[in-house]
C-alpha positions in Angstrom: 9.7 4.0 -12.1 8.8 0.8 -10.0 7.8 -2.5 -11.9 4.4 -2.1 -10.4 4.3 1.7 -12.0 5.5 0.3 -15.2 3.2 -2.3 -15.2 0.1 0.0 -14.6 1.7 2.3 -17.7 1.7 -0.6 -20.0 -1.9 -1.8 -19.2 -3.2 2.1 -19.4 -1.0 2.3 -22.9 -2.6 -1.3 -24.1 -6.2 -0.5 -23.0 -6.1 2.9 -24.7 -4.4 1.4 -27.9 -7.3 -1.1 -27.7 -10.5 1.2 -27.3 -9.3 3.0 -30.4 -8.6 -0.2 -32.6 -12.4 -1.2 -31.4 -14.0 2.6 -31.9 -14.7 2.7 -28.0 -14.2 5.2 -25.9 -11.2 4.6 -22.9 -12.6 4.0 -19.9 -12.8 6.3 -17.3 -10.9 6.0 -14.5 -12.5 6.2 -11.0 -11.8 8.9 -7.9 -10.8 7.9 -4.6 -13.9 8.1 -3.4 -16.1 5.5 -5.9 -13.0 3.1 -4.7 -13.6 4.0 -0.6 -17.7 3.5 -1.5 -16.9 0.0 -2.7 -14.7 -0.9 -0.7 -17.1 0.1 2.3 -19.6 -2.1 1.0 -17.9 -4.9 0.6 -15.9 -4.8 4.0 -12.7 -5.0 3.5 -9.9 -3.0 1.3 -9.3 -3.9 -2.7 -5.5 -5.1 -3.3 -3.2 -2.3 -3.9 -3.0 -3.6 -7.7 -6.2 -3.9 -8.0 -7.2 -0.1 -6.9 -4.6 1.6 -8.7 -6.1 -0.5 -12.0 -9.6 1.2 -11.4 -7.9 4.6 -10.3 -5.0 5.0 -13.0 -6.4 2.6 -16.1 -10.2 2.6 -16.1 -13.3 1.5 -14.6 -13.3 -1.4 -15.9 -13.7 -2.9 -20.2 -10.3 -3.1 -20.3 -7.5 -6.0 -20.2 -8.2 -9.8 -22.1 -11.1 -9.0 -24.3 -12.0 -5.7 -22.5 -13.9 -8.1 -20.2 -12.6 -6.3 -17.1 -15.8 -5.6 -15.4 -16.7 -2.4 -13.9 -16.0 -1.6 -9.9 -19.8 -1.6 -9.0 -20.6 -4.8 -11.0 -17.7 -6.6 -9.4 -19.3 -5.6 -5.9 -22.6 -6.3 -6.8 -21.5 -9.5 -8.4 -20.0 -10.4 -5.1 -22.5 -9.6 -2.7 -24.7 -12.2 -5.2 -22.6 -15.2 -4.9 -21.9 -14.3 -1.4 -25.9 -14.5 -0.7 -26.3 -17.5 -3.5 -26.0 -21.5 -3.0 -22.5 -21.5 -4.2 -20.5 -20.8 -1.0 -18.5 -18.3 -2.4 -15.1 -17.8 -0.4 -15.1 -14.6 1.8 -12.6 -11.6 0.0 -12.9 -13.2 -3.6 -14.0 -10.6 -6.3 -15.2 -11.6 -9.6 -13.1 -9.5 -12.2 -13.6 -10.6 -15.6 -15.8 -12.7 -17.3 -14.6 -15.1 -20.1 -18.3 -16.1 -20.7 -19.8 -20.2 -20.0 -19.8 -19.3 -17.0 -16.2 -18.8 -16.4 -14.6 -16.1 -14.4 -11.3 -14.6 -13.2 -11.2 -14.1 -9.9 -8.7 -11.9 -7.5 -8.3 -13.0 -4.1 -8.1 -10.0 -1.9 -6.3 -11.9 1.0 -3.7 -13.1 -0.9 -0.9 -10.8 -0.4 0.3 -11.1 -4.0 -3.4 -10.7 -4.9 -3.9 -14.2 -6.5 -5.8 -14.8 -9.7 -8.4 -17.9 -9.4 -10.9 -19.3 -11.7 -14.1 -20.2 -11.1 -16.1 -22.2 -13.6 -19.6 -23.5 -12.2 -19.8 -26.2 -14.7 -19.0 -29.1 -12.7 -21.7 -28.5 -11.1 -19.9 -28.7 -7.3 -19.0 -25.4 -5.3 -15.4 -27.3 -4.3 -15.1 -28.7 -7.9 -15.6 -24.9 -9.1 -12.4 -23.2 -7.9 -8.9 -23.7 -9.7 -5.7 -21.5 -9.4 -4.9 -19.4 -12.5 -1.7 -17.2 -11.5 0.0 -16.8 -8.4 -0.5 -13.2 -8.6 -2.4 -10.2 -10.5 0.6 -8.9 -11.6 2.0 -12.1 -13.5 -2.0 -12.7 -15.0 -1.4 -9.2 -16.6 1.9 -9.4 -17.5 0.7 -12.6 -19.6 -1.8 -11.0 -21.4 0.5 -8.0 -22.2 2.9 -10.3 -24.0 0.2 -13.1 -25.2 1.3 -16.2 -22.8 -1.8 -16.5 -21.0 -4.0 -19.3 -21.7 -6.7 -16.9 -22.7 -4.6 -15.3 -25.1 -5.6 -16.3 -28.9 -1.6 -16.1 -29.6 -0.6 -18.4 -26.5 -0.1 -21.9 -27.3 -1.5 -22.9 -23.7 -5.1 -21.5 -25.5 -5.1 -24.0 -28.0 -5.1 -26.8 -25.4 -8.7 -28.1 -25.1 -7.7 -29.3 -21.8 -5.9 -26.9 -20.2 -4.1 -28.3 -17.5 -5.8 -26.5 -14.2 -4.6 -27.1 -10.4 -7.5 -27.3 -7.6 -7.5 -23.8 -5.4 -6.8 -26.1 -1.8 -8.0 -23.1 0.4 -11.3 -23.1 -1.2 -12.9 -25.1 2.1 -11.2 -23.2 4.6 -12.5 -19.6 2.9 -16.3 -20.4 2.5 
């Protein structure tokens, strides 16, 4: 078994473990074909990572705080902030929502499928964007074993001011 096919078995494992500590159902994971409609609406293919989490885990209420969102939100979501005043970068998908306004973001041209926030507080489109993990793999692997920030257990979540780095590419992607 590859890292990425252990990975996907320990997220499965922790979001099934999870809907039955909450008395939810699992969520169901989608077909090939819900994955090929979305990706034909938004124009361009989902990271590998990224499909095989909506195809072998769920379709979404799963991972920190079950606040995966589902596929069709996450498009619908995009197509929004694509059409809306905040010059959302091209390939950037809104995947889970912390809440205030505060999202984790995938970026669907990064080859290692980067994780960005965006938080619109700030108030500035290029003061919105900061980098969370380098990759989707490493975001999940923090919340499996609680070193995320947005992990109650991590010390880095009981930092008021988390330390965040700018995302630099955000002008050259709007």
């Amino acid at each position: 078994m590859n890292e990425t096919e252990q990975l996907l078995e320990q997220v499965a494992a922790r979001s099934r473990n999870s809907a039955r500590g909450h008395g939810k159902p699992h969520p169901v994971p989608l077909g090939d074909g819900e994955i090929a409609r979305a990706e034909g609406i938004l124009g361009f293919a989902l990271p590998p990572l990224l499909a095989a989490l909506y195809a072998r885990v769920g379709d979404g209420g799963f991972g920190p705080e079950q606040r995966f969102l589902p596929l069709r939100q996450v498009v619908a979501a995009y197509e929004a902030r694509r059409e809306s005043g905040w010059r959302w970068p091209e390939g950037v998908l809104p995947v889970a929502d912390f809440g205030c306004g505060l999202d984790a973001c995938v970026d669907s041209r990064s080859e290692t499928a980067q994780v960005l926030l965006f938080d619109p507080n700030p108030g500035e489109p290029e003061l919105a964007w900061s980098m969370d993990t380098p990759s989707l793999a490493d975001w999940l692997r923090g919340w499996l074993d609680g070193t995320a920030w947005f992990c109650e257990e991590s010390e880095l979540g009981e930092e008021l001011d988390l330390e965040l780095h700018p995302w630099a590419e955000f002008s050259a992607r709007i």
